[in-house]
GUTIMI-884274 format. One line per 2 residues: their letters; for each residue x, z, y of C-alpha. Coordinates in Angstrom, 3 decimals. Example, Ala and Ser with C-alpha at 12.3 -4.5 7.8 and 13.67 -1.06 7.14 Angstrom:
as	12.300 7.800 -4.500 ~ 13.670 7.140 -1.060
// end
This chain:
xx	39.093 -18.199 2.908 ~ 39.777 -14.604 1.859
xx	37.432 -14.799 -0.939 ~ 39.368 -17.995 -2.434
xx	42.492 -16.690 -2.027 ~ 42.854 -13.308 -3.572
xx	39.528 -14.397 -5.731 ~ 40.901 -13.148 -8.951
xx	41.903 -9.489 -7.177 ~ 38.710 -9.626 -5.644
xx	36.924 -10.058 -8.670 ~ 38.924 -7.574 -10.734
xx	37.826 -4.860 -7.930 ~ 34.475 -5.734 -8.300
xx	34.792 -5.403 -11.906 ~ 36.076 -1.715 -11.439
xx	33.959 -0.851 -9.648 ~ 31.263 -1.651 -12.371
xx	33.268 0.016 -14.851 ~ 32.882 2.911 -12.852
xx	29.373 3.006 -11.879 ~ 28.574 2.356 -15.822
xx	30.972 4.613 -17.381 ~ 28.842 7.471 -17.865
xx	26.320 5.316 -19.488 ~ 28.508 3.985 -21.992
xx	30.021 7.548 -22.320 ~ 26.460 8.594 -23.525
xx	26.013 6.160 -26.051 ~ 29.573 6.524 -27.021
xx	28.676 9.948 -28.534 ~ 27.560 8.640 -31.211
xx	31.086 6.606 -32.152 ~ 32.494 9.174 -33.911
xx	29.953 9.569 -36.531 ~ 30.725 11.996 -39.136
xx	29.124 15.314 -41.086 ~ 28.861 17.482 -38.213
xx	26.921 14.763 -36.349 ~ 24.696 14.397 -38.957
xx	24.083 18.146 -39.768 ~ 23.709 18.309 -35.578
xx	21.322 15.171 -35.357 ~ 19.455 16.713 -38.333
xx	19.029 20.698 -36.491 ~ 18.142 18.896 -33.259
xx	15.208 16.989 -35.193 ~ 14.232 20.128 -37.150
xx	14.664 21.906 -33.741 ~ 13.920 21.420 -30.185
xx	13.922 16.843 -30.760 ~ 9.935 16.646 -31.998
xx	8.827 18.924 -29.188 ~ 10.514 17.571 -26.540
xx	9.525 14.009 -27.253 ~ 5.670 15.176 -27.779
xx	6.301 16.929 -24.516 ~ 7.924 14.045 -22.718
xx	5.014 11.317 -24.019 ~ 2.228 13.870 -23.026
xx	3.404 14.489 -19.779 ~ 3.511 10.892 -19.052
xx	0.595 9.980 -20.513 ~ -1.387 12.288 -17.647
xx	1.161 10.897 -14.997 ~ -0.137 7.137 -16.358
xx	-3.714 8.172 -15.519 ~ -2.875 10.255 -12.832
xx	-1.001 7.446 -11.054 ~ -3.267 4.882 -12.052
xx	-6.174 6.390 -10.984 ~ -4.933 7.393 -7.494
xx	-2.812 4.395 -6.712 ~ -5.307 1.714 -7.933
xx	-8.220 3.590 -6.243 ~ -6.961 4.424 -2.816
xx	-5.429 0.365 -2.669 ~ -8.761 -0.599 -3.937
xx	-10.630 1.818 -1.461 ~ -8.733 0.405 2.059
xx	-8.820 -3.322 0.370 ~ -12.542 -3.649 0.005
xx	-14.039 -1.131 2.176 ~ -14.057 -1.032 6.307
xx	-14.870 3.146 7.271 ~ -13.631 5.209 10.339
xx	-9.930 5.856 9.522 ~ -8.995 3.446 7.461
xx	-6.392 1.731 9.250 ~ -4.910 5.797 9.790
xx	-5.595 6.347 5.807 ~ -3.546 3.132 5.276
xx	-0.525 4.482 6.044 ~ -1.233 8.026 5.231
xx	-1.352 7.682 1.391 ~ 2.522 6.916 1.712
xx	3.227 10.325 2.973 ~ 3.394 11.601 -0.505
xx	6.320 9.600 -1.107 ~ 8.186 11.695 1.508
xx	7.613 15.293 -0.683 ~ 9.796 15.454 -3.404
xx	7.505 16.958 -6.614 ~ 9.673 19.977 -7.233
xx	8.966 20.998 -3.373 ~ 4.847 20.475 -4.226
xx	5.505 22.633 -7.427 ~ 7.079 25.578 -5.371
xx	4.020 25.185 -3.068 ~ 1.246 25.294 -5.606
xx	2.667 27.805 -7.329 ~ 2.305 30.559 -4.752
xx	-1.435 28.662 -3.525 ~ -2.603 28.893 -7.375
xx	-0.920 31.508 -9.529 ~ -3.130 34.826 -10.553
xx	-1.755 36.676 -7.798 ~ -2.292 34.009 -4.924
xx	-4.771 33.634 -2.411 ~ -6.746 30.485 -4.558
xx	-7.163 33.157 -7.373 ~ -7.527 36.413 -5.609
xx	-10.134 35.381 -3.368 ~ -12.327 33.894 -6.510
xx	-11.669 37.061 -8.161 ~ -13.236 39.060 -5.140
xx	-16.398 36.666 -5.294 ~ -17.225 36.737 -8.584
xx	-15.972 39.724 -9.798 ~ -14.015 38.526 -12.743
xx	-10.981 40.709 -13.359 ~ -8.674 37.735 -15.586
xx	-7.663 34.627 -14.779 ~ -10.152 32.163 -13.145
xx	-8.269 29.005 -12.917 ~ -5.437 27.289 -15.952
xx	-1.527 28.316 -14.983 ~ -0.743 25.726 -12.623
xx	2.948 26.144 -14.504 ~ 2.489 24.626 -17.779
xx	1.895 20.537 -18.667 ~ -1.340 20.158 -16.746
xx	-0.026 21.376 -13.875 ~ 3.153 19.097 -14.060
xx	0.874 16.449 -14.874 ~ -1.032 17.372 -10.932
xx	1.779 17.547 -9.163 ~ 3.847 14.479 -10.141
xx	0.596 12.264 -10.166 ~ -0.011 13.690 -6.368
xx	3.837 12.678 -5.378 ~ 4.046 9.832 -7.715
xx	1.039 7.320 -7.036 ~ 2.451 5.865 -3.920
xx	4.605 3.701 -6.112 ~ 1.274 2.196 -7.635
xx	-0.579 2.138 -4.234 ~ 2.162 0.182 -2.640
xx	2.395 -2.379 -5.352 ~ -0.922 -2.752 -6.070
xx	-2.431 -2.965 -2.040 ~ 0.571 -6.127 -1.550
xx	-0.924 -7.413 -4.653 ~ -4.506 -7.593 -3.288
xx	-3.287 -8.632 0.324 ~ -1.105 -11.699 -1.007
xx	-2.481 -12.286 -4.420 ~ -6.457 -11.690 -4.910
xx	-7.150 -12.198 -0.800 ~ -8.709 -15.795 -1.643
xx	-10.280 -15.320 -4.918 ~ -11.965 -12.143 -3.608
xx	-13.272 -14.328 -0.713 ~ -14.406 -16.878 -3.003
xx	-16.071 -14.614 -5.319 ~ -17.981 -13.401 -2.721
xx	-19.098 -16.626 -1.563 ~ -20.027 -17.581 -5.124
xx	-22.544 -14.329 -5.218 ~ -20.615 -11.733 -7.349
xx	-21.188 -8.415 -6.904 ~ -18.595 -5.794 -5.544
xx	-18.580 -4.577 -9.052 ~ -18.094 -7.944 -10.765
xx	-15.500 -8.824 -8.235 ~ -13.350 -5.615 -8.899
xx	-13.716 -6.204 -12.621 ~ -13.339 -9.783 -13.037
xx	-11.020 -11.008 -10.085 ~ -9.258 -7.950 -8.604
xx	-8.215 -5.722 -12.114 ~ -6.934 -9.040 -13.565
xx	-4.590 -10.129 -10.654 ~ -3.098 -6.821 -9.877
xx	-2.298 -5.405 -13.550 ~ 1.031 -6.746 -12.983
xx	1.385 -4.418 -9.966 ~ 0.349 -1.748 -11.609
xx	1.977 -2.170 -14.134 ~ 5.422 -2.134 -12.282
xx	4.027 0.991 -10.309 ~ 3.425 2.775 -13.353
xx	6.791 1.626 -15.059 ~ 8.189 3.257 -11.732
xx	6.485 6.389 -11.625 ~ 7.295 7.170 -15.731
xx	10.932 6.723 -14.747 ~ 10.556 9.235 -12.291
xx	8.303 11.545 -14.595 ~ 11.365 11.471 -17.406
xx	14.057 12.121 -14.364 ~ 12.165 14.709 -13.241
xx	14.644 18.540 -13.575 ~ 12.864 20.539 -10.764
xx	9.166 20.283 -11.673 ~ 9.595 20.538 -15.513
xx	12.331 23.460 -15.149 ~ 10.520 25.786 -12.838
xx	7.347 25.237 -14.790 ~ 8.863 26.020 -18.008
xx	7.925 22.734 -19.295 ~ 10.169 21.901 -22.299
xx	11.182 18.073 -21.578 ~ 14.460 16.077 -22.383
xx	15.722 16.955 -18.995 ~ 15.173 20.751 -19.070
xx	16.382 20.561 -23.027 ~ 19.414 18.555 -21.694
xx	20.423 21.297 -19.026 ~ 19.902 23.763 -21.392
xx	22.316 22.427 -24.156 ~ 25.043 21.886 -21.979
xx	24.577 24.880 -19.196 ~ 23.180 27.543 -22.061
xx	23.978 26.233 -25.308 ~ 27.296 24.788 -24.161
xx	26.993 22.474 -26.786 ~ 28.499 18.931 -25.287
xx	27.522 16.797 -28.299 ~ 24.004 17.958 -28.471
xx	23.495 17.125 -24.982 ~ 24.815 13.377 -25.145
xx	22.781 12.746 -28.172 ~ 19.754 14.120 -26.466
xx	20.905 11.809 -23.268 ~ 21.468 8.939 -25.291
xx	17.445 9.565 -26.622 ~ 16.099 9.703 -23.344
xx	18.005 6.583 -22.101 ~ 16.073 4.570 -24.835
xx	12.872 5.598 -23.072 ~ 14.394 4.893 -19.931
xx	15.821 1.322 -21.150 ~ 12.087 0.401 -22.398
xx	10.229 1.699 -18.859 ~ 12.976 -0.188 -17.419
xx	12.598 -3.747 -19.621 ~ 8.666 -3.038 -18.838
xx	9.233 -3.118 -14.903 ~ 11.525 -5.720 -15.044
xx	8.689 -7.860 -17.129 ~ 5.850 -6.610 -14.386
xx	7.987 -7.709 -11.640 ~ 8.528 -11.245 -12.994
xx	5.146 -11.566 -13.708 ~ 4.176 -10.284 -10.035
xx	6.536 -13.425 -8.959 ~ 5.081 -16.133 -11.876
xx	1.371 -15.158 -10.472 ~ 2.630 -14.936 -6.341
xx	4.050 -18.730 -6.802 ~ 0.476 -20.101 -8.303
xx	-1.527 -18.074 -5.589 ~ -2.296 -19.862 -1.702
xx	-1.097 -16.717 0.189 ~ -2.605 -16.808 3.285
xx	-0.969 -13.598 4.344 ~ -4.832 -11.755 5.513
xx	-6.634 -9.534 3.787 ~ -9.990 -10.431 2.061
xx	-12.808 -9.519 4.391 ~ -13.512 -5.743 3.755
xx	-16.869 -4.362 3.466 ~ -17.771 -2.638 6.500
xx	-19.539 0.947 5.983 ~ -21.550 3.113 8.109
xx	-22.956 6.416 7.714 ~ -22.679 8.664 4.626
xx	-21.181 5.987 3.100 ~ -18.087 5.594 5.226
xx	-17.640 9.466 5.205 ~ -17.991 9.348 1.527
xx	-14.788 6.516 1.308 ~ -12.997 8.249 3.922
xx	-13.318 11.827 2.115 ~ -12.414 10.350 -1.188
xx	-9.184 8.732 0.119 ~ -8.327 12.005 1.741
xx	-7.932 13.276 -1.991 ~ -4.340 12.443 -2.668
xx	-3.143 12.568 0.730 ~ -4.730 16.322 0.919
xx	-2.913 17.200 -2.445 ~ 0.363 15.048 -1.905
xx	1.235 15.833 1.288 ~ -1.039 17.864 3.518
xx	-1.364 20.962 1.319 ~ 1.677 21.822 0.317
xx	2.689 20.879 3.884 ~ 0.123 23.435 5.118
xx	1.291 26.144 2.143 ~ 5.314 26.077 3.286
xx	4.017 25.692 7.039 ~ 2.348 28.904 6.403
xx	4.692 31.283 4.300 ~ 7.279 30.200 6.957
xx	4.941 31.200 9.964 ~ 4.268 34.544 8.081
xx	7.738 35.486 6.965 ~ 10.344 33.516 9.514
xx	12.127 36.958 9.456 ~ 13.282 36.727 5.959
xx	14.875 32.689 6.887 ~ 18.989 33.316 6.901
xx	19.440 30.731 9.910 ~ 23.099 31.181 9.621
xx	23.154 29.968 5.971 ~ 20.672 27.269 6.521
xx	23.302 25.670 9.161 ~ 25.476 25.109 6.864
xx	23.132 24.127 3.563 ~ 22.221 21.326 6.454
xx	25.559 19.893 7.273 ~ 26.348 20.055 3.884
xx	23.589 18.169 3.032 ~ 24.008 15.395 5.144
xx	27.754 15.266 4.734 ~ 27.338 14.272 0.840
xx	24.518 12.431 1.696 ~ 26.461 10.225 4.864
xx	29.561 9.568 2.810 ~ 27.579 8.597 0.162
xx	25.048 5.921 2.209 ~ 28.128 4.464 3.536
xx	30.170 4.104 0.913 ~ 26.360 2.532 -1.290
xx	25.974 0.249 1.926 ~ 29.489 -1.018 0.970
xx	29.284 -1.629 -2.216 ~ 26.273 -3.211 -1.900
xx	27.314 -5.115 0.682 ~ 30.583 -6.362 -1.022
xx	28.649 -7.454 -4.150 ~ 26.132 -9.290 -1.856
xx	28.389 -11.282 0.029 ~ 30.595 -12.306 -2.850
xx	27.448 -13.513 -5.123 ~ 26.208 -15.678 -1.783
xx	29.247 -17.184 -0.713 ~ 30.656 -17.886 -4.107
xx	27.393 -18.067 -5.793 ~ 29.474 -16.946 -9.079
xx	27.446 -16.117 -12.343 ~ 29.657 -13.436 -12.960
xx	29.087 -11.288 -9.746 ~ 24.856 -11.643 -10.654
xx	25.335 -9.819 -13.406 ~ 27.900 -7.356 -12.248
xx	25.196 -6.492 -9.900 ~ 22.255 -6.662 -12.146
xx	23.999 -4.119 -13.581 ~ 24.869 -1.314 -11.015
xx	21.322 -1.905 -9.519 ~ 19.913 -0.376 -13.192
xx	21.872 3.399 -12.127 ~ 18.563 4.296 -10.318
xx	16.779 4.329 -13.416 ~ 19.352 6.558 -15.247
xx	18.204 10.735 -14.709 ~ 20.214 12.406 -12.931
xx	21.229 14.438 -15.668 ~ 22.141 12.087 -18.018
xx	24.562 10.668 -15.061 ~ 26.068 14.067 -15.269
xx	26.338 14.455 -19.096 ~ 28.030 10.828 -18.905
xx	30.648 12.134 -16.298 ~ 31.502 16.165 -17.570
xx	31.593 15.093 -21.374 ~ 34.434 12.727 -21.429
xx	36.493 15.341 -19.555 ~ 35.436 17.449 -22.199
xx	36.546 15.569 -25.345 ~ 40.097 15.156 -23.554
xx	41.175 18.342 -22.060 ~ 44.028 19.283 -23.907
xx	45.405 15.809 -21.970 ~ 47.284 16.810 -18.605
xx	46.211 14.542 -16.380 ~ 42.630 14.880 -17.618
xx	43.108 18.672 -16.333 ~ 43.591 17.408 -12.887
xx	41.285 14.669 -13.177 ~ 38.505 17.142 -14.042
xx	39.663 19.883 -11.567 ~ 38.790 16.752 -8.721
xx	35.869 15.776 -10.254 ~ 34.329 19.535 -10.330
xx	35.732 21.261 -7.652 ~ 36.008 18.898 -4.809
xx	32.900 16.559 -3.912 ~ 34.027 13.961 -5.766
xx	32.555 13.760 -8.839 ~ 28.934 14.777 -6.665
xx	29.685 11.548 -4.654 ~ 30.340 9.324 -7.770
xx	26.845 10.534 -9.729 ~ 25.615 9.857 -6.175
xx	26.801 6.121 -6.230 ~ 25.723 5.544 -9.813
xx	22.264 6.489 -8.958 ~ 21.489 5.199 -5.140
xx	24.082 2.128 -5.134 ~ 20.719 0.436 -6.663
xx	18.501 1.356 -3.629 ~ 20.997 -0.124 -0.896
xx	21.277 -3.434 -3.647 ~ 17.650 -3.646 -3.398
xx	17.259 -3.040 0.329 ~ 20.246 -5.450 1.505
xx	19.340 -8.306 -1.183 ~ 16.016 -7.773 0.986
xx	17.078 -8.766 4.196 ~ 19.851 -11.200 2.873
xx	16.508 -13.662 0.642 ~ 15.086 -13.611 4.380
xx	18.433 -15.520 6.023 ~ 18.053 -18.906 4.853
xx	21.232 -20.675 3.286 ~ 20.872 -23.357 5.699
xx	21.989 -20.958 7.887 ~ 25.571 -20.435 5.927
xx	25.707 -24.238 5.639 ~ 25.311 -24.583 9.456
xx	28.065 -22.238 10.268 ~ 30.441 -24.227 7.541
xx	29.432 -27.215 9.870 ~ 30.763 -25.509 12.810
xx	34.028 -24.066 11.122 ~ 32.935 -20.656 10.122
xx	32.749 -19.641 6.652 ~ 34.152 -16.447 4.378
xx	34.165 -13.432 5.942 ~ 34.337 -14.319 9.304
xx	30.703 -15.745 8.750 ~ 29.706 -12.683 7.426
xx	30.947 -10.459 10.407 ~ 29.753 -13.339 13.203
xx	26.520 -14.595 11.489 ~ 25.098 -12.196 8.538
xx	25.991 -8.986 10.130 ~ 24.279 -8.568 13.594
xx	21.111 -10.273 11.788 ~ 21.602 -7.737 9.437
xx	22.266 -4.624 11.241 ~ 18.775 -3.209 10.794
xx	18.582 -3.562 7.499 ~ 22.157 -1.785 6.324
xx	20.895 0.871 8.858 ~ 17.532 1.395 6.477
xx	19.347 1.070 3.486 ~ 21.716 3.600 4.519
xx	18.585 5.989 5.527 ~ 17.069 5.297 2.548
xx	20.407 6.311 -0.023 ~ 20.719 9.211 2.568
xx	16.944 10.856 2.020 ~ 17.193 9.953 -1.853
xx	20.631 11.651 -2.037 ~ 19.456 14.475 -0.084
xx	16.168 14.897 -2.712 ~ 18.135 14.668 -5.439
xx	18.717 18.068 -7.632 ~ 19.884 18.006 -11.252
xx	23.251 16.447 -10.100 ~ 23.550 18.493 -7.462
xx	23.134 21.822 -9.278 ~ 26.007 20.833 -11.425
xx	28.192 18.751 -10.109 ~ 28.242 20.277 -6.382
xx	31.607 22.350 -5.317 ~ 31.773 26.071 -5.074
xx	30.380 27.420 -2.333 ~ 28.510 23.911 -0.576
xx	25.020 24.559 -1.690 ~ 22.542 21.694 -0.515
xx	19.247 22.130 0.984 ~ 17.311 20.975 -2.785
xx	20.003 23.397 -4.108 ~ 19.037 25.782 -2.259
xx	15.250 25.476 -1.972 ~ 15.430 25.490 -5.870
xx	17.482 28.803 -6.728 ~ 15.167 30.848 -3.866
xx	12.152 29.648 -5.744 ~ 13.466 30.029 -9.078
xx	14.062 33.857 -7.966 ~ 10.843 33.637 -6.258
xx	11.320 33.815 -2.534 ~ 9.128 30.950 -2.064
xx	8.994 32.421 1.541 ~ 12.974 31.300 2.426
xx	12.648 28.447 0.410 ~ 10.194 27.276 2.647
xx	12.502 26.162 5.159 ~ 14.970 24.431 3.149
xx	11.565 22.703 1.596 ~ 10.036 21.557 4.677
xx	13.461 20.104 6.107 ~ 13.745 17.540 3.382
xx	10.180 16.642 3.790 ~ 10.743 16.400 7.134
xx	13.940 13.997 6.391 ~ 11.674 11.638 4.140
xx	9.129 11.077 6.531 ~ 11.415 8.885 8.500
xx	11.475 6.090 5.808 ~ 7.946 6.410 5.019
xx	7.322 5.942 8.776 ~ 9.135 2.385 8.802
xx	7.441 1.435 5.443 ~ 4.004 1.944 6.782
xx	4.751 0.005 9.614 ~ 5.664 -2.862 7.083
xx	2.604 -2.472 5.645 ~ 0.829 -2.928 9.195
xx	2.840 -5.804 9.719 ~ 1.524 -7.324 6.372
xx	-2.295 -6.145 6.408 ~ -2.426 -7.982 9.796
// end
């Protein structure tokens, strides 16, 4: 009833609240509008500039994150598929514990484990005798390349092992039957039926690579991120670093169109597959064998996760004196004050466009959503270019003084890159739980004399409780991971944990960092945790 009668206020909120979220998108394309000679002579120093290297830069980086990812995700979904070895059902869930470091945290590890002066090098140094350098500098491309590949490959592994579960379970069986060979049944039947997967997980992990600030800036790696930072925080040059924004989108806009096709195809192939919901009948392994499998899935897990974990554990244990406790209270509450408002306020949104698309089943409100849930694949950077440079262009205005004195110096304009980013995570999470309450459901309670929002509260909403609470969790851990907006957009004087963890190891005092480090890893285990339950639930 509520929905009918203030529809057309309803709708116009909704609308605004779009406008909002997409703003700073259109703001970065919009720097191009006022096309003149001074863009031209700028477009044509950035291309005779910094533009050619920090595309090569950009392509080559992802290029190693592509094989990277593909050979770690595909592998270790293809390793606990086929093969039954001692730990398996324990490695199952382990290879999602990446997923739970952010890569900037794994960089500040490594780079104490493997620089010249670390224990990696100095102890080859004593055995062999060499005086120089005995490994490559873990900070340059290659090592970018390791360290997003080790955080990064969950995405494929997920995608790919729900792929083989519900997808190639049968045809695996029957290829089996028919004689084939484990190698003719991974080539022929398995690689065909889950390059969609990968496909999507590799889509998702190159979005990530090109959003990536803290890995490419503390290794000195010159991508459109760092350049973007560096035009507007060093060069303060505004236009350069929209035009440079509005670049990287068009990568980001093609990964994006390239997921979106993956997934689709993931959903053609599901609907023309029997899905029995078991696994194909693994292999079973004994002996060296089985040690060999489990050892080689131990690989990412080792790198992802349990080394740096080990690293941070250890410069912590070995200088806990140097940790300001007093400061770290408050990096913490700060933390998960932007991070709390910010989860609710996503759960609402997401919630409101939800609701309103399923009970009024409105064209209008699909897209409207269809096009907040595309923020997650927008950088944080390019969020923030898209919300400082308007304010910018229009200072001399009055009220664009105060506008931009709220936006900067109170949490506000943190909270709104927040939104634009993570409103797509609770979208995706909610629209989750909502496909599994059946619309007979809402037809039932119209029976009975319950529809609108008093349906929603009595009949969606305590069948839904656990799922707002893990979309909430899940905005809360990305928010608190999240640094390029944060080490802009943040208020004087509320540093966050990522903030924090980043400036200590940019000055290198990896040791205090340490704590801020292993706090947020500590954070993102809790959604991993629930995930690889959900992956129990589905292997069995």
């Amino acid at each position: 009833m509520f929905l009918k009668r203030f529809a057309p206020i309803w709708f116009a909120l909704l609308f605004s609240v779009t406008l909002l979220l997409a703003l700073p998108t259109l703001t970065v394309w919009g720097a191009w509008l006022g096309w003149d000679s001074s863009q031209s002579t700028l477009l044509a120093h950035l291309w005779g500039t910094v533009l050619p290297r920090y595309t090569l830069t950009s392509l080559w980086l992802g290029l190693g994150v592509a094989v990277g990812v593909s050979a770690l995700g595909f592998g270790s979904a293809l390793l606990v598929t086929l093969f039954d070895f001692p730990g398996r059902a324990t490695l199952t869930w382990a290879l999602l514990l990446p997923v739970a470091m952010p890569a900037y945290v794994v960089a500040y590890a490594y780079t104490d484990f493997f620089q010249f002066s670390g224990p990696v090098q100095t102890t080859l140094r004593a055995w062999t005798g060499w005086q120089g350098a005995v490994l490559p500098d873990i900070r340059s491309v290659g090592g970018a390349m390791l360290v997003l590949s080790v955080t990064l490959y969950p995405y494929a592994y997920l995608l790919v092992r729900a792929a083989l579960i519900e997808r190639a379970s049968g045809p695996l069986e029957a290829a089996k039957l028919l004689g084939a060979g484990l190698g003719r049944r991974v080539w022929s039947v398995a690689i065909p039926m889950v390059r969609p997967a990968l496909a999507a997980g590799l889509a998702l992990a190159l979005m990530e690579t090109l959003a990536d600030f803290g890995v490419a800036s503390y290794f000195g790696v010159q991508t459109f991120t760092t350049g973007i930072y560096k035009a507007w925080l060093v060069m303060d040059d505004a236009s350069a670093a929209a035009q440079l924004s509005s670049v990287l989108l068009l990568f980001v806009l093609a990964l994006l169109a390239w997921e979106h096709k993956a997934q689709r195809r993931i959903k053609f192939g599901s609907t023309r597959v029997d899905r029995g919901g078991r696994e194909a009948q693994p292999l079973a392994l004994r002996g060296a064998p089985a040690w060999f499998c489990l050892g080689l899935g131990l690989i990412p897990v080792t790198l992802g996760f349990g080394l740096p974990t080990l690293i941070l554990g250890h410069l912590w244990l070995t200088s806990a004196e140097a940790t300001p406790w007093g400061e770290y209270a408050g990096w913490s509450l700060n933390t998960l004050k932007l991070g709390g408002i910010t989860a609710v306020l996503a759960v609402a949104i997401a919630m409101a466009f939800l609701v309103t698309e399923r009970v009024r089943r409105h064209p209008l409100v699909g897209l409207l959503t269809r096009l907040i849930g595309v923020g997650y694949a927008i950088p944080g950077v390019v969020v923030v270019i898209g919300i400082l440079v308007p304010l910018r262009w229009f200072q001399e205005v009055e009220w664009v003084g105060a506008l931009s004195y709220w936006v900067t110096a109170t949490g506000l304009g943190i909270v709104w890159a927040y939104l634009i980013r993570f409103c797509a995570v609770a979208l995706q999470s909610i629209g989750s739980g909502y496909s599994r309450l059946p619309l007979s459901m809402d037809e039932a309670s119209r029976m009975l004399g319950v529809s609108g929002l008093p349906m929603v509260r009595r009949v969606h909403m305590p069948l839904m409780r656990n799922t707002l609470f893990i979309a909430g969790l899940l905005v809360l851990v990305d928010v608190m991971k999240e640094l390029p907006a944060t080490l802009v957009l943040r208020p004087f004087d509320s540093d966050t944990l990522a903030v924090v963890a980043y400036q200590l190891a940019r000055d290198e005092r990896l040791a205090e960092a340490a704590v801020p480090s292993l706090t947020l890893v500590l954070i993102g285990l809790i959604p991993v945790i629930w995930v690889s339950r959900s992956l129990r639930q589905v292997g069995r």
